[in-house]
C-alpha positions in Angstrom: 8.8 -6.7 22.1 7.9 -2.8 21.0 9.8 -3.0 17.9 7.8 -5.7 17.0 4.1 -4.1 17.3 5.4 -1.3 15.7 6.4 -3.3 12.7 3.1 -5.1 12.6 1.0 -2.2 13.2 3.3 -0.3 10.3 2.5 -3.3 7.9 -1.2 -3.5 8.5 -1.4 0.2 7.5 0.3 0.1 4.4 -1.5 -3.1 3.9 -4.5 -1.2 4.2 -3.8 2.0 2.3 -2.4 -0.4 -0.6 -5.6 -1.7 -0.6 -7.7 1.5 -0.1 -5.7 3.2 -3.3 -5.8 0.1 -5.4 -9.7 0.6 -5.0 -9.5 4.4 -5.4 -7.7 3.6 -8.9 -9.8 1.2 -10.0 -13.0 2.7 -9.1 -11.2 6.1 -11.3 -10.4 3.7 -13.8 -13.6 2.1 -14.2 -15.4 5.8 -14.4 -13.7 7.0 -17.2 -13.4 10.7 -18.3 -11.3 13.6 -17.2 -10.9 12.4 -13.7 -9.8 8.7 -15.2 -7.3 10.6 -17.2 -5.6 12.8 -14.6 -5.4 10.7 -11.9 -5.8 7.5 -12.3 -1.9 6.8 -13.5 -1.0 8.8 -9.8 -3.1 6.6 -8.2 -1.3 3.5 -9.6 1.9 4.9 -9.3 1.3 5.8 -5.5 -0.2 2.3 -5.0 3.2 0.8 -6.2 5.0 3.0 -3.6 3.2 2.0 -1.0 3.2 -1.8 -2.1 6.8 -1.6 -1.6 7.2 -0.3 1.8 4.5 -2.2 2.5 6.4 -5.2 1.4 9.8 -4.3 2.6 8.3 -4.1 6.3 6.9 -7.3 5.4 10.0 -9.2 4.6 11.9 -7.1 7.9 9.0 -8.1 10.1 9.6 -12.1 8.7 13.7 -11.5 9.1 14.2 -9.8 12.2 11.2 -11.7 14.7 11.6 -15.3 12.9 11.4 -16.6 16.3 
């Protein structure tokens, strides 16, 4: 079924880029200073956007192809 590769290959990325900018923030975090203090709040705020999408495809992908 298409719809369903799409909606694992769509949850894989967003896995992925959740994963990529927790690093990013933590790394930013971590490494104090001006950078730490002007983006490392974006960073965590974008992480938490894409943690939910990444977990509403999640929970479609498990409701719609239970199967």
């Amino acid at each position: 079924m298409l719809s369903g590769t799409l909606v694992k290959i769509f949850s894989i990325i967003f896995l992925g880029l959740v994963a990529i900018i927790l690093i990013l923030g933590i790394r930013t975090l971590f490494k104090g200073g001006e950078e730490s203090k002007k983006n490392s709040n974006k960073l965590m705020q974008l992480r938490v956007l894409f943690q939910f999408i990444a977990v509403i495809l999640l929970v479609s992908f498990a409701y719609f192809f239970k199967n």
